[in-house]
GUPABA-456402 format. One record per residue (C-alpha): residue number from 1; y, x, z; residue in one letter. Coordinates in steps of 0.2 Angstrom, whole numbers, plus 5000, padded with zeros to 4 digits. Example, Ala and Ser with C-alpha at 12.3 -4.5 7.8 and 13.67 -1.06 7.14 Angstrom:
<rs>
<1,<4978,5062,5039>,a>
<2,<4995,5068,5036>,s>
</rs>
This chain:
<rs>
<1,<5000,5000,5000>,x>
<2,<5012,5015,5004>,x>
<3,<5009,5023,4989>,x>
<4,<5013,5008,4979>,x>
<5,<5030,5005,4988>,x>
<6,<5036,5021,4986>,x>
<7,<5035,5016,4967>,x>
<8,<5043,4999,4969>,x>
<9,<5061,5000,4962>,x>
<10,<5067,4987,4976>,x>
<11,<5082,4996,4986>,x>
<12,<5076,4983,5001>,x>
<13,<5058,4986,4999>,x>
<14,<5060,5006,4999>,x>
<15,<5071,5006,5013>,x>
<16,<5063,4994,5024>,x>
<17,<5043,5001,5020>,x>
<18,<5037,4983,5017>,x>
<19,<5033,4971,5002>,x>
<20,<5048,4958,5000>,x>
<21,<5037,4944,5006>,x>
<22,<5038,4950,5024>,x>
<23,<5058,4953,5023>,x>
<24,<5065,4946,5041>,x>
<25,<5081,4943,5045>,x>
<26,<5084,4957,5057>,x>
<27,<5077,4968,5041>,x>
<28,<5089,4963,5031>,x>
<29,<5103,4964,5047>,x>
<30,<5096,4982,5050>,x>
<31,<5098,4987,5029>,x>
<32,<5116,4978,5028>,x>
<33,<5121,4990,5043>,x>
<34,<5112,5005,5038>,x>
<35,<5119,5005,5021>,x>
<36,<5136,4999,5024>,x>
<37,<5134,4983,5013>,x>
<38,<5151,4973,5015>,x>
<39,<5148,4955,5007>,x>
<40,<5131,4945,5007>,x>
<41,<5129,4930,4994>,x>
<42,<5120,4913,4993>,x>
<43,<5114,4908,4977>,x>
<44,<5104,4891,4973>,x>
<45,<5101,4884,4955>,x>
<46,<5113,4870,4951>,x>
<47,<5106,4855,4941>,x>
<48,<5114,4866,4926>,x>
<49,<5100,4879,4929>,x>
<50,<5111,4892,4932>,x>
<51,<5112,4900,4947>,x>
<52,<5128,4895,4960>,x>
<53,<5136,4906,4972>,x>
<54,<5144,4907,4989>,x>
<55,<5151,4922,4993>,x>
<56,<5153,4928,5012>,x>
<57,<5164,4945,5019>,x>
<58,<5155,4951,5034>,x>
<59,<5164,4948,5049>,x>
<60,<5154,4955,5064>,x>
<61,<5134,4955,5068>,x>
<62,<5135,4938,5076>,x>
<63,<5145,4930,5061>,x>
<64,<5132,4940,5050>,x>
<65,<5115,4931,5061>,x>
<66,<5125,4915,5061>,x>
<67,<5126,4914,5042>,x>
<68,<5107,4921,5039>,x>
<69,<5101,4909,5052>,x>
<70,<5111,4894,5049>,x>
<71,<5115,4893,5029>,x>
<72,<5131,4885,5025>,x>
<73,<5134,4866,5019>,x>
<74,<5138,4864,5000>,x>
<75,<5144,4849,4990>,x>
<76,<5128,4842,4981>,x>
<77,<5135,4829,4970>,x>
<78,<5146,4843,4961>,x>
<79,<5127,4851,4960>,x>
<80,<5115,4837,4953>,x>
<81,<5120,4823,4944>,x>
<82,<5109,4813,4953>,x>
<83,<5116,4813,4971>,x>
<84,<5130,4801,4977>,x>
<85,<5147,4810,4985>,x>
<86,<5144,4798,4999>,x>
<87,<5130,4806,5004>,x>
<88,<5131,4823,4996>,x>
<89,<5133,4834,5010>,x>
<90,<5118,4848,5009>,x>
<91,<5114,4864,5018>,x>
<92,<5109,4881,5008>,x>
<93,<5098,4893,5019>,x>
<94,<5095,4911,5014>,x>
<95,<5074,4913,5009>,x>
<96,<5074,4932,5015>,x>
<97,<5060,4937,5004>,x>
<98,<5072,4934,4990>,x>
<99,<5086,4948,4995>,x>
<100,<5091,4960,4982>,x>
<101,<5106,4974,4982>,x>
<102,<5118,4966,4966>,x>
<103,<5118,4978,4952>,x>
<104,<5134,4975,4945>,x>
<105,<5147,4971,4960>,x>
<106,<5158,4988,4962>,x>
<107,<5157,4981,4982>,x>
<108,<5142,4984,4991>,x>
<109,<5135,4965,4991>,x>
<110,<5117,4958,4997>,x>
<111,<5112,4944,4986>,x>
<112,<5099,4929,4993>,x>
<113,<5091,4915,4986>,x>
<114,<5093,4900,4995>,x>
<115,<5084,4882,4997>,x>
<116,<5093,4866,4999>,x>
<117,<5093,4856,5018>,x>
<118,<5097,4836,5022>,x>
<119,<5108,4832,5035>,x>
<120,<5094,4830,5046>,x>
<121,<5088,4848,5043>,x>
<122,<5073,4845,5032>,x>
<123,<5068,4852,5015>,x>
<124,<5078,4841,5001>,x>
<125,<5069,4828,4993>,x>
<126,<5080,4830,4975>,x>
<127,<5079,4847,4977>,x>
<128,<5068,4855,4961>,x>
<129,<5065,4872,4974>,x>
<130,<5058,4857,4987>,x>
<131,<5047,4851,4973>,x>
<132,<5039,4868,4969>,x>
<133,<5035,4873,4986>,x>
<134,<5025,4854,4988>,x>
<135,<5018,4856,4971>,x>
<136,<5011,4871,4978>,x>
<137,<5003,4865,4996>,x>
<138,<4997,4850,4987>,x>
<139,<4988,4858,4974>,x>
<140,<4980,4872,4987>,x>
<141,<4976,4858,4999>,x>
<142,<4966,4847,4989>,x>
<143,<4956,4859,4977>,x>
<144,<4955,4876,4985>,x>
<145,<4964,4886,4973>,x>
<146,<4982,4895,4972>,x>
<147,<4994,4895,4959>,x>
<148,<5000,4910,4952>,x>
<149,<5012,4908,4936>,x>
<150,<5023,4922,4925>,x>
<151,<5036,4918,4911>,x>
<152,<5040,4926,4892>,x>
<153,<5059,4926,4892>,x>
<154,<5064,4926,4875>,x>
<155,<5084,4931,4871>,x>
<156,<5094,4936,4858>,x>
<157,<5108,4948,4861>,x>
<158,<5122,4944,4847>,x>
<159,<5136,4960,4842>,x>
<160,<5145,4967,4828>,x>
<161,<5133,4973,4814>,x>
<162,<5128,4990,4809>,x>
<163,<5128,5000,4793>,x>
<164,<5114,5008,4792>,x>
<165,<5094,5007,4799>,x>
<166,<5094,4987,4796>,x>
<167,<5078,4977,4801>,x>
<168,<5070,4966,4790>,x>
<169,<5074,4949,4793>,x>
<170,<5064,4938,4805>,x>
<171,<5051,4953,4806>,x>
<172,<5058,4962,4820>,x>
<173,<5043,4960,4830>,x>
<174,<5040,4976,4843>,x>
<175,<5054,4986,4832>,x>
<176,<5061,5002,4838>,x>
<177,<5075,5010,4837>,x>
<178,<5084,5014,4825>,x>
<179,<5079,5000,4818>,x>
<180,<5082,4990,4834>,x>
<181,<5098,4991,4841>,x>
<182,<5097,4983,4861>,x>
<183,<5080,4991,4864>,x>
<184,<5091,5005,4875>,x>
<185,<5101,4988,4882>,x>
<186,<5083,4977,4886>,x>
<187,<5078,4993,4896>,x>
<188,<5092,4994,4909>,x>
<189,<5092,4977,4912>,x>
<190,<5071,4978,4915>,x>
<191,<5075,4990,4927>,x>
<192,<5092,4979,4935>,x>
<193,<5078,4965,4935>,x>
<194,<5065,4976,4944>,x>
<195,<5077,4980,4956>,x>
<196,<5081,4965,4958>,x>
<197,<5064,4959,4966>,x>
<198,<5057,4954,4949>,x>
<199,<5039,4961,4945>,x>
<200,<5042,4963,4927>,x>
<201,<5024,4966,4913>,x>
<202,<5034,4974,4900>,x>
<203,<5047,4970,4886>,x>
<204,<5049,4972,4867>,x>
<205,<5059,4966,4853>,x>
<206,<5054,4949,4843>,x>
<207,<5051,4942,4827>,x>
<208,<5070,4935,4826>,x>
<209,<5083,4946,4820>,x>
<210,<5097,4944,4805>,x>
<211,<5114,4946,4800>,x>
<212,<5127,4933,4797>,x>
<213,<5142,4940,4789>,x>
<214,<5148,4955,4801>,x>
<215,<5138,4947,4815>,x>
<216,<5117,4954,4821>,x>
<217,<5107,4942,4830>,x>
<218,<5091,4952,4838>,x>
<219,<5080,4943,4847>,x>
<220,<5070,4951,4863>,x>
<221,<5057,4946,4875>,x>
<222,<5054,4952,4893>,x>
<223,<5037,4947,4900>,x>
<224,<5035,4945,4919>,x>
<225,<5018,4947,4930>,x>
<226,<5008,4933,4937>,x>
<227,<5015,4929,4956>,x>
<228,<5013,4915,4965>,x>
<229,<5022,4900,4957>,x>
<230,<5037,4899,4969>,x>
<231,<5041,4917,4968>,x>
<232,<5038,4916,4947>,x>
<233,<5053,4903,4946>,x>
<234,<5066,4914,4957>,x>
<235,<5062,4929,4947>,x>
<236,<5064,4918,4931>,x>
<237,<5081,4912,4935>,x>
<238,<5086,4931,4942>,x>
<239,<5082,4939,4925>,x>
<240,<5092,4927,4916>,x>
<241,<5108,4930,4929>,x>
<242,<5105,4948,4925>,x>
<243,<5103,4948,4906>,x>
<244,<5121,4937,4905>,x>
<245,<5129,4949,4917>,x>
<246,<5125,4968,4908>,x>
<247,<5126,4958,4891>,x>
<248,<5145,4955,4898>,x>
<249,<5146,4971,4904>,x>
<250,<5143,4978,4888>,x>
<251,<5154,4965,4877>,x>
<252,<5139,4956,4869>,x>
<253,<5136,4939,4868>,x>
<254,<5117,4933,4875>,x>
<255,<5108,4917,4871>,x>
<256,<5093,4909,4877>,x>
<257,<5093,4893,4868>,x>
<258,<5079,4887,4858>,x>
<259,<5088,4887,4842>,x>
<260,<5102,4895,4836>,x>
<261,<5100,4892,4817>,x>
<262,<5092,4885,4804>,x>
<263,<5077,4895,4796>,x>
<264,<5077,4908,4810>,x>
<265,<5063,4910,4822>,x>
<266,<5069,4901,4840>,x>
<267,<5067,4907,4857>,x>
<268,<5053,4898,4868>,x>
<269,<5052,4902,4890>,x>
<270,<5029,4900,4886>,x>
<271,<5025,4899,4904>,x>
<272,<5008,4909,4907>,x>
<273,<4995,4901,4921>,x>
<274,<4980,4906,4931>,x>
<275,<4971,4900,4948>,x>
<276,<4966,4910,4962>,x>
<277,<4953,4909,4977>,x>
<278,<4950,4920,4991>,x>
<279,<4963,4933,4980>,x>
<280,<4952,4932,4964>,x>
<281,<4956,4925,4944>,x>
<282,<4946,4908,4945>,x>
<283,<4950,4907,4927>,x>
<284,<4936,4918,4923>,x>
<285,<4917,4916,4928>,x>
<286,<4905,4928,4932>,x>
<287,<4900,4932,4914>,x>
<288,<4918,4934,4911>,x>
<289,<4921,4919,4900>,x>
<290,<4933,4906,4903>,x>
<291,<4926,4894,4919>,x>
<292,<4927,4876,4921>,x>
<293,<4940,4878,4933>,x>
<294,<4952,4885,4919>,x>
<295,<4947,4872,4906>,x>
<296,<4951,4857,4919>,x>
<297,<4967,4864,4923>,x>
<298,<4969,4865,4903>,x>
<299,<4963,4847,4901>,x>
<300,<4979,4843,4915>,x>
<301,<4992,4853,4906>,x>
<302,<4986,4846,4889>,x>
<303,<4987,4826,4898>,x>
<304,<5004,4829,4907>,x>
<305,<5011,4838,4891>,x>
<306,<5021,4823,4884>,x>
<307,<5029,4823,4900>,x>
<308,<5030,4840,4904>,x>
<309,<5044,4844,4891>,x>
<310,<5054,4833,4901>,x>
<311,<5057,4850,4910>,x>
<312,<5054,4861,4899>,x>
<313,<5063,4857,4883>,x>
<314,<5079,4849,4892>,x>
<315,<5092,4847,4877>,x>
<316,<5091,4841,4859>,x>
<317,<5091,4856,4851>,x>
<318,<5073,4859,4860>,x>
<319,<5065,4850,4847>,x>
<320,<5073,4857,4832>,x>
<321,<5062,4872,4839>,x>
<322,<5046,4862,4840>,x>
<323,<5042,4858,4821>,x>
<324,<5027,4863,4811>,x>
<325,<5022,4878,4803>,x>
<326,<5032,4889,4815>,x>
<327,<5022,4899,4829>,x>
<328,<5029,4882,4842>,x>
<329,<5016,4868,4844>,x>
<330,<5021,4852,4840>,x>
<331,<5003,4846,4841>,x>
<332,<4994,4843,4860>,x>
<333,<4979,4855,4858>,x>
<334,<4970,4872,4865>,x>
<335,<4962,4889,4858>,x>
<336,<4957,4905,4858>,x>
<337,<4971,4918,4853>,x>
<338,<4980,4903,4844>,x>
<339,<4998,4901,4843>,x>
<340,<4998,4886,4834>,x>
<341,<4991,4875,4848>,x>
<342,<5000,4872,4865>,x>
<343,<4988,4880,4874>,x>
<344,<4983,4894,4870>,x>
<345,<4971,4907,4879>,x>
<346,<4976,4926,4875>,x>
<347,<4965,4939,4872>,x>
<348,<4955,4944,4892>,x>
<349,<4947,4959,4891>,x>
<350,<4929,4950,4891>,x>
<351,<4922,4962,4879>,x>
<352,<4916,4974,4894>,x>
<353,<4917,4990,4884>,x>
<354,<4927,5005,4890>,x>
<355,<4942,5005,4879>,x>
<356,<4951,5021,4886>,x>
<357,<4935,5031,4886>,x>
<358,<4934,5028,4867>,x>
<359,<4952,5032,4864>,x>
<360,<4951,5047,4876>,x>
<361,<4932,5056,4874>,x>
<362,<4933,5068,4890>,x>
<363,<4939,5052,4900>,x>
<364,<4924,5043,4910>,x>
<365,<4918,5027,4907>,x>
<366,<4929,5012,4915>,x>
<367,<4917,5003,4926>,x>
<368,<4935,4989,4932>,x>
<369,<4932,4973,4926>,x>
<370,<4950,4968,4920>,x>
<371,<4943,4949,4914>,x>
<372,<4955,4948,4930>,x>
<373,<4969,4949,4920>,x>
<374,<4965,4932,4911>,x>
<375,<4979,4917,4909>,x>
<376,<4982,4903,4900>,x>
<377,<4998,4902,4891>,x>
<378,<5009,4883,4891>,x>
<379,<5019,4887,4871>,x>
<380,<5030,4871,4872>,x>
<381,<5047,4877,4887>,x>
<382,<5061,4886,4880>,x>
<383,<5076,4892,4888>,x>
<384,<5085,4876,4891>,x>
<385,<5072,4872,4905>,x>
<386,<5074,4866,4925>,x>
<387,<5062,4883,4929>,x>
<388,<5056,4877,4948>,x>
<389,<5054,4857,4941>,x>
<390,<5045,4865,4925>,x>
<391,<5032,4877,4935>,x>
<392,<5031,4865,4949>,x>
<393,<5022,4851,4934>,x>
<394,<5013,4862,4928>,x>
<395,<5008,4864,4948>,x>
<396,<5005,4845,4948>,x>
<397,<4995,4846,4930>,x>
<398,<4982,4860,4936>,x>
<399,<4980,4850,4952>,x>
<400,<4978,4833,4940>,x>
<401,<4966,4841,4930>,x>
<402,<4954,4847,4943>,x>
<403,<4954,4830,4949>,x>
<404,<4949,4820,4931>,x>
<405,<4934,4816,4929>,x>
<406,<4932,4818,4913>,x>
<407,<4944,4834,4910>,x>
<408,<4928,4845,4902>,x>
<409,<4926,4832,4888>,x>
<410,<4942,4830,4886>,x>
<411,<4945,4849,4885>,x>
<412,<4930,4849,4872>,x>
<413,<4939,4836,4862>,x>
<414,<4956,4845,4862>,x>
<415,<4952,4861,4858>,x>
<416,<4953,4870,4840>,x>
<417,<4949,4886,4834>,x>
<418,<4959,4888,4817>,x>
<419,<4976,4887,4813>,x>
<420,<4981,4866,4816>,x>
<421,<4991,4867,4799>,x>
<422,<4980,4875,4786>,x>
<423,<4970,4865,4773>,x>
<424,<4954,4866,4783>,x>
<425,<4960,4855,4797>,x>
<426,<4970,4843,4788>,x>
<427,<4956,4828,4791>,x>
<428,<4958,4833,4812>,x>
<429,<4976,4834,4813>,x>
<430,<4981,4815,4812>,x>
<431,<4968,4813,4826>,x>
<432,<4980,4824,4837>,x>
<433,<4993,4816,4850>,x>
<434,<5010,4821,4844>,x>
<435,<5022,4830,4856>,x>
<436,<5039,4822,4860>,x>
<437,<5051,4825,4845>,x>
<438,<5065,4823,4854>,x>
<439,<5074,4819,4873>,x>
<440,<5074,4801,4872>,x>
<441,<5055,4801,4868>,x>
<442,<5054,4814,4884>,x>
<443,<5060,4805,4895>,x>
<444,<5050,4789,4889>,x>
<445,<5036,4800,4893>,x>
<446,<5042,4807,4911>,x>
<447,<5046,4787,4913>,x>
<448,<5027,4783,4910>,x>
<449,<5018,4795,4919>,x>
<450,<5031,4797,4933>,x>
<451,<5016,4793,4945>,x>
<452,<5007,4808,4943>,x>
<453,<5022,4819,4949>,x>
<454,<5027,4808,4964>,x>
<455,<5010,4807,4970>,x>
<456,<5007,4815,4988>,x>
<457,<5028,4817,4987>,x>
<458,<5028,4832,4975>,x>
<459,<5043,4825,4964>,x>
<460,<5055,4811,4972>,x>
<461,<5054,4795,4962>,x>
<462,<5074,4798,4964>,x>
<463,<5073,4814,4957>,x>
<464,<5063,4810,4942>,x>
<465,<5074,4793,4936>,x>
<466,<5091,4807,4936>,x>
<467,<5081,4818,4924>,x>
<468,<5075,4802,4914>,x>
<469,<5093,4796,4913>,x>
<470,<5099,4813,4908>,x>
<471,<5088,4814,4896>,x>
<472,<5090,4797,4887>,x>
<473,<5109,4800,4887>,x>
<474,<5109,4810,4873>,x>
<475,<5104,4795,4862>,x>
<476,<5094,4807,4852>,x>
<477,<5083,4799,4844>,x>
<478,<5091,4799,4825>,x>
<479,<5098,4818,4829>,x>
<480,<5087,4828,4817>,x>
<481,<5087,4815,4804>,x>
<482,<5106,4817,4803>,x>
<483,<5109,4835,4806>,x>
<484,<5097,4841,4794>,x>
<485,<5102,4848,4778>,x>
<486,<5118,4847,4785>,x>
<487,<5126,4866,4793>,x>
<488,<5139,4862,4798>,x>
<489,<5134,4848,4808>,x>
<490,<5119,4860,4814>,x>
<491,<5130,4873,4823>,x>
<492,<5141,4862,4831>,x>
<493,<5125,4856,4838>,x>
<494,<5121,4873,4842>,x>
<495,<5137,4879,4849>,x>
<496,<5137,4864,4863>,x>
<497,<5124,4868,4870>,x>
<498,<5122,4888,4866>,x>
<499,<5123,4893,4885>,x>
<500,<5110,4881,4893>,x>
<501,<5098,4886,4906>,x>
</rs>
């Protein structure tokens, strides 16, 4: 464990000796003396998904404990649409575990994640962090398993256009430099996120890149590591507060909507997935194949689907990402290695063979198993999403699946094995439910399955009737019809809602 903190780029875990999850408050009082930290922050995710921010000048210790141990009340109604002004005082309080050192303040600040408090001192029923952490409990209470999720953040950074060493268009997939230009940007802000708290896989350039008169628009990616489902949707939202901050550091302008033109790859947020018992993958059995357990949860995420975009693809434009023939599903399905279905199950090291050994002759023989690294990839969010509502259905859709009776025929039923759209599987396409095509038909969906999410309280009905009214009032429903073929009107769309998420 020593060894691997002393690689861990966390200021708070390298000074304090311990992983973030056992931060206390007199750790983070002892590191806020020690290394003179002057100012301490609160953030919590407004209903925009962005993260909020109260900003605090230590006073003295007790001022310091009172803050760390109290929270401070906020204003939820200028927060969530969905809460009155009559009764819209809330309390945020600090999650220590969440601390990180902010990496762009010139003052020495502490920045902290916070959850949202009633006025009688109990977790917020509207609250989407509340929701997670039930999503969570219930899931683990009722099957055995935990929860472990991670997130592909897909971006483009958007600057002035260079000469020489161009890219070819929409073909930028793991470029380097010269040929990609914000590879040396993407790898300060890995290690800003990192940091940060964030436990991050790796990150690469994308398939999206072009030029529009003296502009270049490169997309990236930064993929995270599978953590427990609360802790994946903090370090989600962190990232993105990151990535728009160096971005602005740097004069660059940074998007994470789903579509930003017409013709040009979009940027999806594919949620990877994978259960745990006694600290193991249960998405694997012993022979290495995918278990049961995996393809129930599977038949849950592929059920709850038509819904699930209700947090997940949050703005009209989402949908003008999901068409066919693009690597985004539009059809409710599962496969091997296939990034035409919505479920997809990457590549898992089942083979058993010693890779390295074979690359590298005077190594030894691999006896590890890494079948362990298994997941099972959700293709339809992008970056408009509500991140803790989003991970905490996709809570509630493992823990649906387990429970159906009939999830392994229904995983049977759903799953294909070559490309949806090519002439070999026009006959079975048809017989495939369609997802959502836009936010009204999202929230009609949300609407008819809202009993699934509030069961055992995960979701407040409350809750879920402000994201169906959200959604319906764009009035949607015609958008695509009358935007297409039309530019004009297509990046007007664009432009309002660039910044989401």
């Amino acid at each position: 464990m020593k060894e691997n903190l002393k690689l861990n780029p966390n200021p708070l875990v390298q000074f304090l000796n311990k992983p973030k999850q056992d931060f206390t408050k007199e750790d983070l009082m002892d590191f806020i003396e020690k290394k003179g930290i002057k100012m301490v922050n609160f953030r919590y995710l407004g209903g925009d998904g962005r993260l909020k921010v109260l900003n605090f000048v230590i006073n003295n210790r007790k001022y310091l404990d009172s803050i760390l141990s109290a929270g401070e009340r906020v204003d939820g109604s200028s927060l969530f649409k969905y809460i009155e002004a009559g009764s819209s005082d809330l309390y945020v309080v600090p999650r220590y575990r969440t601390a990180f050192v902010n990496p762009f303040s010139d003052i020495p600040t502490l920045e902290i994640l916070c959850s949202y408090f009633n006025k009688d001192g109990e977790p917020l029923d509207l609250s989407p962090d509340n929701a997670l952490k039930k999503a969570h409990k219930v899931l683990k209470e009722r099957t055995g398993y935990d929860f472990q999720t991670m997130g592909e953040l897909e971006y483009y950074v958007i600057s002035d256009a260079e000469e020489y060493y161009k890219a070819v268009d929409q073909r930028g997939y793991h470029e380097a430099s010269p040929f990609s230009k914000y590879g040396d940007f993407r790898q300060e802000a890995m290690l800003a996120i990192a940091k940060c708290g964030g436990d991050i896989k790796y990150g690469h350039s994308e398939v999206g890149n072009f030029t529009l008169g003296d502009t270049l628009y490169e997309q990236n990616e930064i993929e995270f590591l599978p953590v427990d489902m609360e802790d994946s949707a903090d370090q989600l939202v962190v990232a993105k507060w990151v990535l728009r901050n160096l971005a602005w550091q740097y004069g660059y302008n940074l998007t994470f909507a789903p579509k930003i033109t017409t013709g040009k790859a979009g940027s999806g947020l594919h949620i990877h997935t994978r259960l745990m018992k006694n600290g193991k993958n249960a998405m694997v059995d012993r022979n290495g194949k995918l278990s049961n357990a995996a393809k129930k949860a599977i038949a849950g995420y592929l059920t709850l689907a038509p819904s699930l975009t209700a947090f997940g693809n949050t703005n009209p434009t989402s949908y003008f990402r999901l068409v066919p023939n693009q690597e985004a599903p539009t059809k409710i399905c599962w496969g091997d290695r296939n990034r035409s279905v919505l479920v997809r199950v990457p590549l898992g090291w089942t083979s058993g063979k010693s890779m390295a050994s074979i690359a590298n002759p005077i190594e030894p023989a691999n006896e590890t198993k890494f079948s362990e690294k298994q997941t099972v990839e959700f293709r339809c969010p992008d970056g408009s999403a509500d991140l803790y509502s989003l991970i905490a259905g996709l809570g509630v859709a493992a823990r649906y699946g387990l429970e159906m009776p009939n999830a392994l025929e229904f995983a049977e039923k759903t799953y294909v094995d070559v490309d949806i759209f090519s002439d070999a599987f026009k006959d079975r396409l048809n017989s495939l439910e369609q997802l959502p095509t836009n936010c009204y038909e999202s929230a009609e969906n949300l609407k008819r399955q809202a009993d699934i999410y509030t069961q055992y309280g995960v979701f407040s009905q409350k809750m879920i009737d402000g994201m169906i009214e959200q959604l319906k009032s764009f009035k949607d429903q015609k958008l695509f019809k009358e935007v297409s073929g039309d530019p004009d009107k297509m990046m007007e769309l664009v432009n309002k809602y660039f910044y989401c998420g």
